[in-house]
mmCIF file of the N, C-alpha and C atoms, coordinates in Angstrom:
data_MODEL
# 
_entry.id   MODEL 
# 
loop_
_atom_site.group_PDB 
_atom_site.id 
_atom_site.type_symbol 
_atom_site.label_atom_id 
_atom_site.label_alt_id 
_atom_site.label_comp_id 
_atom_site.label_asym_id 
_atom_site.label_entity_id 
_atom_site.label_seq_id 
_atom_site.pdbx_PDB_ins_code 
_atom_site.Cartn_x 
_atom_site.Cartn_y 
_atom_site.Cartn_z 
_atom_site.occupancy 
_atom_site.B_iso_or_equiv 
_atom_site.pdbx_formal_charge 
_atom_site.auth_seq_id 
_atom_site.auth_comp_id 
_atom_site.auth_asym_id 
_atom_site.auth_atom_id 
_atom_site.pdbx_PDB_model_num 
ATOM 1   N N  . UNK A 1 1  ? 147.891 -139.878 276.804 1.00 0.00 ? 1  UNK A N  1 
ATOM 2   C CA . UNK A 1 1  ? 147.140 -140.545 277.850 1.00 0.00 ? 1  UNK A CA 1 
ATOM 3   C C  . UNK A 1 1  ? 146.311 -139.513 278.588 1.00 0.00 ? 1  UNK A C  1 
ATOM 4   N N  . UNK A 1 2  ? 144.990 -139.836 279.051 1.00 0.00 ? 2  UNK A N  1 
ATOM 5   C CA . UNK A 1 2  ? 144.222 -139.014 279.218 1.00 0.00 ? 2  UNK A CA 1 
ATOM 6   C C  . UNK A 1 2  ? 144.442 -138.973 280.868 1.00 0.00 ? 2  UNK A C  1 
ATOM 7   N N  . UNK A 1 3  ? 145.114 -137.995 281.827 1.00 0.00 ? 3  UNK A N  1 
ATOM 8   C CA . UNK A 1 3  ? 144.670 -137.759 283.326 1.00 0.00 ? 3  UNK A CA 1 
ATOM 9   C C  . UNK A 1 3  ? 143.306 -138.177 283.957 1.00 0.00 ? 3  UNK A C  1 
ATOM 10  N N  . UNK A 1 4  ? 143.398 -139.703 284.551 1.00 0.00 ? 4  UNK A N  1 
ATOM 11  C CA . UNK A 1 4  ? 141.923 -139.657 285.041 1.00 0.00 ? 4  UNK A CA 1 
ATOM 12  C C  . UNK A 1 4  ? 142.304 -139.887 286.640 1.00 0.00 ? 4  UNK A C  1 
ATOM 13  N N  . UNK A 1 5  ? 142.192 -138.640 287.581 1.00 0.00 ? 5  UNK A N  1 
ATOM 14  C CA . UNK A 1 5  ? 142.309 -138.486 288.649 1.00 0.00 ? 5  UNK A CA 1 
ATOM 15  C C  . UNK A 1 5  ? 143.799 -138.907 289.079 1.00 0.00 ? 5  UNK A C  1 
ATOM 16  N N  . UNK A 1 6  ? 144.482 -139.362 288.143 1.00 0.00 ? 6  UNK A N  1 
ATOM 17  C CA . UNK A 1 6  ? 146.061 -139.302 289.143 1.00 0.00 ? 6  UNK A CA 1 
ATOM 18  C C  . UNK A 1 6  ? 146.752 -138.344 289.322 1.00 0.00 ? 6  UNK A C  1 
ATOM 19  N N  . UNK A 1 7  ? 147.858 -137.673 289.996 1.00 0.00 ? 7  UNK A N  1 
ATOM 20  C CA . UNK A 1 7  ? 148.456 -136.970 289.978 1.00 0.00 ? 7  UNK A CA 1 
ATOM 21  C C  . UNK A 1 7  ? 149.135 -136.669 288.792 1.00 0.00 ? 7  UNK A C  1 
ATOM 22  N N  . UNK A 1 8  ? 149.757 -135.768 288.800 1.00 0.00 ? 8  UNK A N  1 
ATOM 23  C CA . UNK A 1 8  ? 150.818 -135.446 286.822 1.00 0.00 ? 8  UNK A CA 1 
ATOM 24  C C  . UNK A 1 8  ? 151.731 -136.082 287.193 1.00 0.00 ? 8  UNK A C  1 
ATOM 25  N N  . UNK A 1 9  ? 152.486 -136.722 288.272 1.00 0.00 ? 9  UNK A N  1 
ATOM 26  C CA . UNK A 1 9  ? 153.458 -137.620 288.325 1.00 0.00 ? 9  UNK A CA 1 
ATOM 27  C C  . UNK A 1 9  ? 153.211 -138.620 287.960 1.00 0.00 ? 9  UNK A C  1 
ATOM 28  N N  . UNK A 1 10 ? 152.472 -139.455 288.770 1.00 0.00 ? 10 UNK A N  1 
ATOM 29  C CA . UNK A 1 10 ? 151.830 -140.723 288.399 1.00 0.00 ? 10 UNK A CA 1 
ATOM 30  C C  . UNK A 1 10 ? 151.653 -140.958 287.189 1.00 0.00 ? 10 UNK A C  1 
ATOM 31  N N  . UNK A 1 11 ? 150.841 -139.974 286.509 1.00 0.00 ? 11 UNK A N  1 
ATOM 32  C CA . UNK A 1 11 ? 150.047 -140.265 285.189 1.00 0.00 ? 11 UNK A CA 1 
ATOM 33  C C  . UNK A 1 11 ? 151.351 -140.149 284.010 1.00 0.00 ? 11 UNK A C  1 
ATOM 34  N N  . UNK A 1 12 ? 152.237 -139.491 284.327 1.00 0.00 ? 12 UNK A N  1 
ATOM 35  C CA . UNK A 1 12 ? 153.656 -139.538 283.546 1.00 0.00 ? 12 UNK A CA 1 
ATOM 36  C C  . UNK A 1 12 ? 154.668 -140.693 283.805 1.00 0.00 ? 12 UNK A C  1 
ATOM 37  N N  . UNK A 1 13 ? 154.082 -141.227 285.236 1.00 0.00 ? 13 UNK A N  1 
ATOM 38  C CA . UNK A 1 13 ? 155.016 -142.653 285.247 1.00 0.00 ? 13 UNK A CA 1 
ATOM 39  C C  . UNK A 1 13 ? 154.312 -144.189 284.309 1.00 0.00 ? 13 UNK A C  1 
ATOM 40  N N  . UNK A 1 14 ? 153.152 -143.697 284.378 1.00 0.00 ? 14 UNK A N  1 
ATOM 41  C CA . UNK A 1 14 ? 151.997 -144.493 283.754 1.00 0.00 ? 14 UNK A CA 1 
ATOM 42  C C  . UNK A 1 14 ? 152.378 -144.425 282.429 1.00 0.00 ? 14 UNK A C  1 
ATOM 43  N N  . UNK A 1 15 ? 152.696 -143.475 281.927 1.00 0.00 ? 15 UNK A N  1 
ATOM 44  C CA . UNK A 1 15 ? 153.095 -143.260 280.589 1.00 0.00 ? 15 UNK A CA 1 
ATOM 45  C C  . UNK A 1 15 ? 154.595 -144.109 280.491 1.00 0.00 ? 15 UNK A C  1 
ATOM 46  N N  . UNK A 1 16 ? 155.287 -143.390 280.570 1.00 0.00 ? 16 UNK A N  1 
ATOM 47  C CA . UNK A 1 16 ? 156.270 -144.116 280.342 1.00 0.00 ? 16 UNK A CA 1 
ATOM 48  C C  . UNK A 1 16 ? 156.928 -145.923 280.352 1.00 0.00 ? 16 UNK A C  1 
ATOM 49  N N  . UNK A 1 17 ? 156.075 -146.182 281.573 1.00 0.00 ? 17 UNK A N  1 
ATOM 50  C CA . UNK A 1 17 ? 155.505 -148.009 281.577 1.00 0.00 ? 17 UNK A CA 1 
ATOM 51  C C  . UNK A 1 17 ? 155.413 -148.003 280.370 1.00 0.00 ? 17 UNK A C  1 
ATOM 52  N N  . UNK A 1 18 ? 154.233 -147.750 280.060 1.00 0.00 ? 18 UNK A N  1 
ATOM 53  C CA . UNK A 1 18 ? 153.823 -147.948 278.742 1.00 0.00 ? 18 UNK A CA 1 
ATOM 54  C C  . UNK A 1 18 ? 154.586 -148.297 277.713 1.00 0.00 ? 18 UNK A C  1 
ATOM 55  N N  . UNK A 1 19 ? 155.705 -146.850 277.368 1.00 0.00 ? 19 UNK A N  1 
ATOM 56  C CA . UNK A 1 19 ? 156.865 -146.484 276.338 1.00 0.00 ? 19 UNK A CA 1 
ATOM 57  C C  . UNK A 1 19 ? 157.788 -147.791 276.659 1.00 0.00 ? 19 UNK A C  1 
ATOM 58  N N  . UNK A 1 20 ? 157.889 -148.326 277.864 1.00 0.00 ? 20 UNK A N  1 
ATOM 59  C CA . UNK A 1 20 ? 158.973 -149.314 278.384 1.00 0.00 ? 20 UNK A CA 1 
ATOM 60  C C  . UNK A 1 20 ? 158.739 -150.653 277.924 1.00 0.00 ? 20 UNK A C  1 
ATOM 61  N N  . UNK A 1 21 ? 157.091 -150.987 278.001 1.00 0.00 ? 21 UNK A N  1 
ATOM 62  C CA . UNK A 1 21 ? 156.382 -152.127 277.608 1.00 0.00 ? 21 UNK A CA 1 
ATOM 63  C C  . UNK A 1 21 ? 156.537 -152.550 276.084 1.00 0.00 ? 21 UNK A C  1 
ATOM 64  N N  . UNK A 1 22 ? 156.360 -151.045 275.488 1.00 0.00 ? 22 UNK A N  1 
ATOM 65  C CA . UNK A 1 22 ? 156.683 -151.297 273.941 1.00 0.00 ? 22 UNK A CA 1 
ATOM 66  C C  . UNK A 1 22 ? 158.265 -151.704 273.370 1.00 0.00 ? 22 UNK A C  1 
ATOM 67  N N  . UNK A 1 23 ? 158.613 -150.876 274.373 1.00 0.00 ? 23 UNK A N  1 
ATOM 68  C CA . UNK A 1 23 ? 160.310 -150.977 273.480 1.00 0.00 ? 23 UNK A CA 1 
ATOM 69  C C  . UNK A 1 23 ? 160.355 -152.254 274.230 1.00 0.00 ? 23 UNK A C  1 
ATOM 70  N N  . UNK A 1 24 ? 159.912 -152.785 274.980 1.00 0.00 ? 24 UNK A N  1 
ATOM 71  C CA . UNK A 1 24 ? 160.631 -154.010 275.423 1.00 0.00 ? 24 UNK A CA 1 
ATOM 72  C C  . UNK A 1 24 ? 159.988 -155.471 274.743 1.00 0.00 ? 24 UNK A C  1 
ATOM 73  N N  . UNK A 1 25 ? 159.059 -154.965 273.673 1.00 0.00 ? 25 UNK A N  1 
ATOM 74  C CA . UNK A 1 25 ? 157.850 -156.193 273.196 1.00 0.00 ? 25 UNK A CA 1 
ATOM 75  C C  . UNK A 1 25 ? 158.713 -156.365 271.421 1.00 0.00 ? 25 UNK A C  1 
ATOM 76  N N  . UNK A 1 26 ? 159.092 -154.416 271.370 1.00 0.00 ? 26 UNK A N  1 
ATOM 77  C CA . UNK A 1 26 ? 160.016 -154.916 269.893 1.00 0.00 ? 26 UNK A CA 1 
ATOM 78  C C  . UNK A 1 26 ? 161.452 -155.416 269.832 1.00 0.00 ? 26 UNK A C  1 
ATOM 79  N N  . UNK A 1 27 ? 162.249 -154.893 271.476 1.00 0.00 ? 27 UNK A N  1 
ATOM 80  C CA . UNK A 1 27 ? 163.218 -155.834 271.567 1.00 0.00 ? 27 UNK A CA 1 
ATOM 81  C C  . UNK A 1 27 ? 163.285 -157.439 271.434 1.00 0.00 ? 27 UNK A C  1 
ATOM 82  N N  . UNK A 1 28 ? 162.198 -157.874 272.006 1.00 0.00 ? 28 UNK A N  1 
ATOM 83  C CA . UNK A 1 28 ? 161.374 -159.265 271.905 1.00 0.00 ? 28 UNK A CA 1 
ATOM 84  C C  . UNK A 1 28 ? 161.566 -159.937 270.774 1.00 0.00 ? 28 UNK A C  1 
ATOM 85  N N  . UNK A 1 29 ? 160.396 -159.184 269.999 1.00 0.00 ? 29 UNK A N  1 
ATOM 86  C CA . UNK A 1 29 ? 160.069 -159.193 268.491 1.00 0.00 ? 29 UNK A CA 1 
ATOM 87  C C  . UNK A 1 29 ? 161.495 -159.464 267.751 1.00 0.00 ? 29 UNK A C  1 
ATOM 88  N N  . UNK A 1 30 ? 162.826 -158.535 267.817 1.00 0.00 ? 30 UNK A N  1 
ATOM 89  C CA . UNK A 1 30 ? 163.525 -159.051 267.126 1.00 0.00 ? 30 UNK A CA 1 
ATOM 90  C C  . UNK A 1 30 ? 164.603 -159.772 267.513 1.00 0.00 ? 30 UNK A C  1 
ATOM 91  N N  . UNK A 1 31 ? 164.660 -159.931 268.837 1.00 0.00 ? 31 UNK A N  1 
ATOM 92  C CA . UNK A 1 31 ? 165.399 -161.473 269.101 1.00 0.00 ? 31 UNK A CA 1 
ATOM 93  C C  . UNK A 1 31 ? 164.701 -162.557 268.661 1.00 0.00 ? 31 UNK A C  1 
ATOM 94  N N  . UNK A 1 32 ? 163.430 -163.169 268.753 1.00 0.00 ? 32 UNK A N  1 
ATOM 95  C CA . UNK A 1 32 ? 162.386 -163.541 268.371 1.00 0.00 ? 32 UNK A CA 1 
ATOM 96  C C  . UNK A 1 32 ? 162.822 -163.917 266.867 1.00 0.00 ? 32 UNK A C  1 
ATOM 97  N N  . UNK A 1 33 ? 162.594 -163.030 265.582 1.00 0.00 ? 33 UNK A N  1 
ATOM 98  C CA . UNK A 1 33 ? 163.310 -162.947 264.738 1.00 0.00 ? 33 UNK A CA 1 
ATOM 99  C C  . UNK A 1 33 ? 164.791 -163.801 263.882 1.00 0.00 ? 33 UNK A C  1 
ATOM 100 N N  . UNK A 1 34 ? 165.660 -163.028 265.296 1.00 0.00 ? 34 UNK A N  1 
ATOM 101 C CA . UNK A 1 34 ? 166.875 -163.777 264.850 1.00 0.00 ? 34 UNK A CA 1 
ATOM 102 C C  . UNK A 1 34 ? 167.367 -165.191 265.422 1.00 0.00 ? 34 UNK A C  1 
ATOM 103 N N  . UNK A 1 35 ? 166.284 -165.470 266.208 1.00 0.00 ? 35 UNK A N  1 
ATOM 104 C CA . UNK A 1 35 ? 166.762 -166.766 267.121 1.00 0.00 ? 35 UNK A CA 1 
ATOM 105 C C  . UNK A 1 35 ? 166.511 -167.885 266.184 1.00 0.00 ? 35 UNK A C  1 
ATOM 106 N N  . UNK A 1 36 ? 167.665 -169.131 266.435 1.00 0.00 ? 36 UNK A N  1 
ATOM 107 C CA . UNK A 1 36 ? 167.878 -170.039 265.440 1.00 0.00 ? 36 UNK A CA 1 
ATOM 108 C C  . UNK A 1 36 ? 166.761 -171.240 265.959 1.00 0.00 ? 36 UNK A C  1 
ATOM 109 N N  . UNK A 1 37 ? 166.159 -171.739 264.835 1.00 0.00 ? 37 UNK A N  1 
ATOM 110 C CA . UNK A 1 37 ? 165.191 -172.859 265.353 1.00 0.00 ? 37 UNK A CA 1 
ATOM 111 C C  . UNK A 1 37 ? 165.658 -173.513 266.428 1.00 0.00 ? 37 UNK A C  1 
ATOM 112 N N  . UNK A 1 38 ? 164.259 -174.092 267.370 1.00 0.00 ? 38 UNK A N  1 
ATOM 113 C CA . UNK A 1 38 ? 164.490 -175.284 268.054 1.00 0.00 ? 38 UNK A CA 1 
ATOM 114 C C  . UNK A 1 38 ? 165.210 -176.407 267.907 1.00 0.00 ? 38 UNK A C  1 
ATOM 115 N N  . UNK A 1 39 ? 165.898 -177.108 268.273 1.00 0.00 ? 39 UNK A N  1 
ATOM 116 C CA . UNK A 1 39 ? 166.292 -178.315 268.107 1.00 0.00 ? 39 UNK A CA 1 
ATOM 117 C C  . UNK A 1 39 ? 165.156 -179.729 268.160 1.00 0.00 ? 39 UNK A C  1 
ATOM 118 N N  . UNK A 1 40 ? 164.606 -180.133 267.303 1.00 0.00 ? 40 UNK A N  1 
ATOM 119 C CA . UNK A 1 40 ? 163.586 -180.708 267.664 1.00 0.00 ? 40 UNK A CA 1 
ATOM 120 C C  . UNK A 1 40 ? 163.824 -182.476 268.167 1.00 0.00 ? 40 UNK A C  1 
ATOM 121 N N  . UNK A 1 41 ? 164.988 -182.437 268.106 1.00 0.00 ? 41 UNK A N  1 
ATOM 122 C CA . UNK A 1 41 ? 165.721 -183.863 268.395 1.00 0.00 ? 41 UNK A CA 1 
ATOM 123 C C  . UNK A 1 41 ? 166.159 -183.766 269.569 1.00 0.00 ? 41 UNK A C  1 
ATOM 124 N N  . UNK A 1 42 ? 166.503 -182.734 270.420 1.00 0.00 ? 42 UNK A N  1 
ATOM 125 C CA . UNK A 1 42 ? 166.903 -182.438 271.351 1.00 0.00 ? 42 UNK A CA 1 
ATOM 126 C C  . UNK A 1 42 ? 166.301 -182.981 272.786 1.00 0.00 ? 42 UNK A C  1 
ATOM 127 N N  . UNK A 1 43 ? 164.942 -182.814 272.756 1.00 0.00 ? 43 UNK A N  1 
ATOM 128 C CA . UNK A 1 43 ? 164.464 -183.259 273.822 1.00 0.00 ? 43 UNK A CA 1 
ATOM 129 C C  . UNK A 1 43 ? 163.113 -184.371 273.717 1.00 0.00 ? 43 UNK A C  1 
ATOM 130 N N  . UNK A 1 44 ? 162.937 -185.445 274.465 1.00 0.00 ? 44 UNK A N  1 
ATOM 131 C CA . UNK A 1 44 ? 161.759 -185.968 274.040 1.00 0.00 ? 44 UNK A CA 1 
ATOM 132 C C  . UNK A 1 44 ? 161.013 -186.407 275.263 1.00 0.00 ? 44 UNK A C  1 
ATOM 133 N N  . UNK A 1 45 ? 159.688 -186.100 275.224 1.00 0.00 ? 45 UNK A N  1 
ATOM 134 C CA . UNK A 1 45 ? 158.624 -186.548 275.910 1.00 0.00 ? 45 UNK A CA 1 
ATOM 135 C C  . UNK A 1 45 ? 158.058 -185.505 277.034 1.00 0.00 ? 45 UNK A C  1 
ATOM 136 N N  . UNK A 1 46 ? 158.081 -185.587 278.171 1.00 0.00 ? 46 UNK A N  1 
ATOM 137 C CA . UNK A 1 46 ? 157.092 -184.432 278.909 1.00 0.00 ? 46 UNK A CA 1 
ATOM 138 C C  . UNK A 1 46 ? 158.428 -184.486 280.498 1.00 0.00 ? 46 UNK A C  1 
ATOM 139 N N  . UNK A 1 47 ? 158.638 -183.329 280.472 1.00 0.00 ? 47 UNK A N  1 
ATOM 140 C CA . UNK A 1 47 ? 159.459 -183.194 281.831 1.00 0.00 ? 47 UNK A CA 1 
ATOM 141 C C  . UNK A 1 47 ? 159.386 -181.563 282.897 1.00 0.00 ? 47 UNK A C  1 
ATOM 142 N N  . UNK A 1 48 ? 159.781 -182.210 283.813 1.00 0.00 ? 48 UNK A N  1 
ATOM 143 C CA . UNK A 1 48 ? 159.977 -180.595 284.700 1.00 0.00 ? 48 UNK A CA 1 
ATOM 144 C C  . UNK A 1 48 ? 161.820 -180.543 285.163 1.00 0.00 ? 48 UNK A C  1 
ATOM 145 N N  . UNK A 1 49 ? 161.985 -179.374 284.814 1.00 0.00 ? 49 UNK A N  1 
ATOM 146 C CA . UNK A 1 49 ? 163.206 -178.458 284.932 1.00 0.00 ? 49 UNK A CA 1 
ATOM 147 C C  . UNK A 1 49 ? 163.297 -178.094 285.989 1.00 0.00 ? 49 UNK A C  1 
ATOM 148 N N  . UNK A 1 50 ? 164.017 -177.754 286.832 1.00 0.00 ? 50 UNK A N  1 
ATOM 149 C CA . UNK A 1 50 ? 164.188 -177.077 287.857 1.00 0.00 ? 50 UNK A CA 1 
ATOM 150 C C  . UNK A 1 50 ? 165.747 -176.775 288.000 1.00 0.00 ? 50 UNK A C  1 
ATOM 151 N N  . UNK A 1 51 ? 165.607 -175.469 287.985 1.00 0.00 ? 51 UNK A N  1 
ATOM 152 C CA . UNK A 1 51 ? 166.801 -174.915 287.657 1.00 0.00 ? 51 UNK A CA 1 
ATOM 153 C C  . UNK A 1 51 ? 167.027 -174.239 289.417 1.00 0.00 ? 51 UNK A C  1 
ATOM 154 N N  . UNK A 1 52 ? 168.167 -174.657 289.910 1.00 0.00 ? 52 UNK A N  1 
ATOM 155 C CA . UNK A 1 52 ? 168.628 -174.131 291.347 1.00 0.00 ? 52 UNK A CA 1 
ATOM 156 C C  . UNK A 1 52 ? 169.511 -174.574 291.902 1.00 0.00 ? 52 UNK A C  1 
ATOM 157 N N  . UNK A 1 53 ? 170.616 -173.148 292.304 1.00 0.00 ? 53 UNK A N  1 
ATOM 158 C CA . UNK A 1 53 ? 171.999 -173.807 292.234 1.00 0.00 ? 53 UNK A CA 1 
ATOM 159 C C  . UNK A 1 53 ? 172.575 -172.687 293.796 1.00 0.00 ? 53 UNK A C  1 
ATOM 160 N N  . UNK A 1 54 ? 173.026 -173.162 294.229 1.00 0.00 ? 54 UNK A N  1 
ATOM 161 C CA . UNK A 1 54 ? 173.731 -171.922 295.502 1.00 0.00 ? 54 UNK A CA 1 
ATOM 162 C C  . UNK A 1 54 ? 172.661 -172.357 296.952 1.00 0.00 ? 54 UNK A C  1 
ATOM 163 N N  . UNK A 1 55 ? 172.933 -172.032 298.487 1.00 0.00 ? 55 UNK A N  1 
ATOM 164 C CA . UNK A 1 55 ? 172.507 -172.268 298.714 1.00 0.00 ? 55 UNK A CA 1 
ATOM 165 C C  . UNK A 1 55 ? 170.616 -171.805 298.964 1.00 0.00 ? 55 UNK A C  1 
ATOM 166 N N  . UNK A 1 56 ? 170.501 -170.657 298.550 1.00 0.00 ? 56 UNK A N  1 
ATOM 167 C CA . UNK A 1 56 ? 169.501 -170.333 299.058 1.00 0.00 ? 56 UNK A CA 1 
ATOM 168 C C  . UNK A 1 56 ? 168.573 -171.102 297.966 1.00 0.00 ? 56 UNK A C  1 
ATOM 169 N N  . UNK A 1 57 ? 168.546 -171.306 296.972 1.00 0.00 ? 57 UNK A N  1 
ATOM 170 C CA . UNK A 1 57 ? 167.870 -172.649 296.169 1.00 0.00 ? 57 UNK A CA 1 
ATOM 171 C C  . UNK A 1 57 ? 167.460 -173.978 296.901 1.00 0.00 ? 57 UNK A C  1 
ATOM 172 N N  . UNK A 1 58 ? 168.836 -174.367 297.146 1.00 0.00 ? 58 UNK A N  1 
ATOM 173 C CA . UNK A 1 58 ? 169.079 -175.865 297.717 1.00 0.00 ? 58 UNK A CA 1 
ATOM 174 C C  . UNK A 1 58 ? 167.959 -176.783 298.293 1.00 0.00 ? 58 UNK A C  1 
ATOM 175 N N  . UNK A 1 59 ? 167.432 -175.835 299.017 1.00 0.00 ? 59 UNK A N  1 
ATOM 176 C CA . UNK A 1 59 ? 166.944 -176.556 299.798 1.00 0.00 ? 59 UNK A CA 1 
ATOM 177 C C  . UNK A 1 59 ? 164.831 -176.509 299.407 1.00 0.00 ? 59 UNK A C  1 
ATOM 178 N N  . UNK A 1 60 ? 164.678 -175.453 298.595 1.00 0.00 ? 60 UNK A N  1 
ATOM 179 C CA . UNK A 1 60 ? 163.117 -175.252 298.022 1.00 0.00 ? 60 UNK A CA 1 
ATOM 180 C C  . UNK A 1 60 ? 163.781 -176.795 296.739 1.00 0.00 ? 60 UNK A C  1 
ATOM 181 N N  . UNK A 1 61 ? 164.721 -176.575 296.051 1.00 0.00 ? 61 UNK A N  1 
ATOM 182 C CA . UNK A 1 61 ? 164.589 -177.820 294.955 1.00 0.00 ? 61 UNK A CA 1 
ATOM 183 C C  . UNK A 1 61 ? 164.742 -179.004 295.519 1.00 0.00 ? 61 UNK A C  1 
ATOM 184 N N  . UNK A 1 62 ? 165.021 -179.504 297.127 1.00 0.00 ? 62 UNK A N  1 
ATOM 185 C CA . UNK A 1 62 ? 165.572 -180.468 297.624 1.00 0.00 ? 62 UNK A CA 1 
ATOM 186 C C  . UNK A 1 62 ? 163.803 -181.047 297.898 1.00 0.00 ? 62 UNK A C  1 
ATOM 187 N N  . UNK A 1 63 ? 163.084 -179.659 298.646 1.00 0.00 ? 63 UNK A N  1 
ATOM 188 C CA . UNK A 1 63 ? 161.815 -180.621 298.889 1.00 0.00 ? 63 UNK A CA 1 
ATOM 189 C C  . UNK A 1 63 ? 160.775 -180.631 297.593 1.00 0.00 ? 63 UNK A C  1 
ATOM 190 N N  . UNK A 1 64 ? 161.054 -180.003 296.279 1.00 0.00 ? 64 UNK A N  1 
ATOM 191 C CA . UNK A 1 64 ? 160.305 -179.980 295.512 1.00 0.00 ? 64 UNK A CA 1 
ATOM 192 C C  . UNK A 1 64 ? 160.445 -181.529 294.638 1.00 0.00 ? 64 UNK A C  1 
ATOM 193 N N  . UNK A 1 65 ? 161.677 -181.593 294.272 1.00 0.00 ? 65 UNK A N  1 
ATOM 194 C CA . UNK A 1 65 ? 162.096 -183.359 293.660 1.00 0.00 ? 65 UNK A CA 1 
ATOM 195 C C  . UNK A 1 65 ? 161.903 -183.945 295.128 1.00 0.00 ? 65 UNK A C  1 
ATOM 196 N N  . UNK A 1 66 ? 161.967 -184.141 296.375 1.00 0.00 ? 66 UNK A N  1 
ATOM 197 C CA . UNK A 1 66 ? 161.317 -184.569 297.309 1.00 0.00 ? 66 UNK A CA 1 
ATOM 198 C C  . UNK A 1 66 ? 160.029 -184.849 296.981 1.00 0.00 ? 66 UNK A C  1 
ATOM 199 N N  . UNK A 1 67 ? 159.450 -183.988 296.808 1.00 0.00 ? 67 UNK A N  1 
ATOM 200 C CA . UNK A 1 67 ? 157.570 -183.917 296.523 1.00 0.00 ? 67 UNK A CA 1 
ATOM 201 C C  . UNK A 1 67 ? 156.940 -184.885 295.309 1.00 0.00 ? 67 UNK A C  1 
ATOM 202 N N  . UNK A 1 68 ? 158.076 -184.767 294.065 1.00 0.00 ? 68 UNK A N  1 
ATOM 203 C CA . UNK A 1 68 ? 158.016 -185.574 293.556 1.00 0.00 ? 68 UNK A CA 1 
ATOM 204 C C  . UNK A 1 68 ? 158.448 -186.946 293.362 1.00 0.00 ? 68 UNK A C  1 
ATOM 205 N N  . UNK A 1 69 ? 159.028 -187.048 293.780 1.00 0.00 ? 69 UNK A N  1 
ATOM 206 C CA . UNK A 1 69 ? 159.116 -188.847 294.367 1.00 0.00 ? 69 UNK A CA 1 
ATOM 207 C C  . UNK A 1 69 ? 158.095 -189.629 295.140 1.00 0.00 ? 69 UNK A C  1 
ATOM 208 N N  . UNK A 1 70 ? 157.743 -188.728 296.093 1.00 0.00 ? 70 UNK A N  1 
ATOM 209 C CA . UNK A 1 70 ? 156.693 -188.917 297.468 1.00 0.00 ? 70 UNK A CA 1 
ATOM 210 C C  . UNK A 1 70 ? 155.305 -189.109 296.049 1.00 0.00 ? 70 UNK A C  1 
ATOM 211 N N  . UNK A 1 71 ? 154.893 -188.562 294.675 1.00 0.00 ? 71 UNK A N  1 
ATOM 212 C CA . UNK A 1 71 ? 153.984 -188.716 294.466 1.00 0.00 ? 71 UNK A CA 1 
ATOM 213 C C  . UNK A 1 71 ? 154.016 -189.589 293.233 1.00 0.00 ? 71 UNK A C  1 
ATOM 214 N N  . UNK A 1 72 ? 155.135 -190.132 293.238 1.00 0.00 ? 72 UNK A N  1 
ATOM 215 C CA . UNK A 1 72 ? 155.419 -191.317 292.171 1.00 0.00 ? 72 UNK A CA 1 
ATOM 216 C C  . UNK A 1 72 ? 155.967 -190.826 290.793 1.00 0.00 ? 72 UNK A C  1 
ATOM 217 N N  . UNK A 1 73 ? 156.631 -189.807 290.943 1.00 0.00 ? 73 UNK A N  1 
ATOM 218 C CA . UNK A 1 73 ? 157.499 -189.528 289.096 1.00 0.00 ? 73 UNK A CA 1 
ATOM 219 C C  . UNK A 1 73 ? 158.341 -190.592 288.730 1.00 0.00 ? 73 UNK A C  1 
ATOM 220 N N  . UNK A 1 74 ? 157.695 -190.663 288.100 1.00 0.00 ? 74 UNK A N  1 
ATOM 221 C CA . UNK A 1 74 ? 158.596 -192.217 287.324 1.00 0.00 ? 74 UNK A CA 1 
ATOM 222 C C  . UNK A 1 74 ? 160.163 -192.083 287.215 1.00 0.00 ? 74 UNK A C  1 
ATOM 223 N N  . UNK A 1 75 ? 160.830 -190.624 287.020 1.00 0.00 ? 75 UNK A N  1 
ATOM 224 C CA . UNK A 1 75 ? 162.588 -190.596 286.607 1.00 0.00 ? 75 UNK A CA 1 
ATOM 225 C C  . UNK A 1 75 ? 162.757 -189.414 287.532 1.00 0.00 ? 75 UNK A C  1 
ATOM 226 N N  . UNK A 1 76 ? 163.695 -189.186 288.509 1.00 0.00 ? 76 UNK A N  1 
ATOM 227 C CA . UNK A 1 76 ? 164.297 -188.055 288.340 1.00 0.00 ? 76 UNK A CA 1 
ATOM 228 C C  . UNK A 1 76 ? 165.618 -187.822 288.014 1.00 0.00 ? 76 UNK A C  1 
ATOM 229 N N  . UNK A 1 77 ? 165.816 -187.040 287.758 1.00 0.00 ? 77 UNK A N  1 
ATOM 230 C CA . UNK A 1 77 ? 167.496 -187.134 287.300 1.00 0.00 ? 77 UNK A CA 1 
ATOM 231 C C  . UNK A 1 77 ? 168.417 -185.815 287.833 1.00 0.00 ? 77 UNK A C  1 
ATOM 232 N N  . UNK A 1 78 ? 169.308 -185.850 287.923 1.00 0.00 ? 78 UNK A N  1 
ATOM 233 C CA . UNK A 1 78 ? 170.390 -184.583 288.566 1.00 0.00 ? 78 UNK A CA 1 
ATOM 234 C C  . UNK A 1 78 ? 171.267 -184.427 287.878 1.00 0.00 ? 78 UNK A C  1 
# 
């Protein structure tokens, strides 16, 4: 990597991102790999998830399915 005006620290932390980005794109790559197909029976049609559990969740997912009711979602479910 070529030094363009950062310090030699910086420009060595810059680097290493880098090294981190890769190893973390071929860790990816081979979970990616070994992961077993989708279930394609599993789920059907178009939905939102909202995953939030404890209290500091509680209460952002309480007014978010709030929000959606208020704008007419046809199902929600818990």
């Amino acid at each position: 990597m070529r030094n363009v005006g950062l310090p030699t620290a910086a420009a060595r932390a810059l680097c290493g991102c880098r090294d981190a980005v890769k190893r973390a794109q071929a860790q990816l790559d081979t979970f990616q790999q070994g992961a077993p197909p989708y279930p394609n029976t599993l789920f059907k049609g178009k939905g939102i998830v909202i995953m939030a559990g404890g209290l500091t969740y509680f209460v952002p997912a309480w007014i978010n399915i709030h929000m959606l009711r208020k704008t007419g979602a046809p199902q929600i479910q818990h």
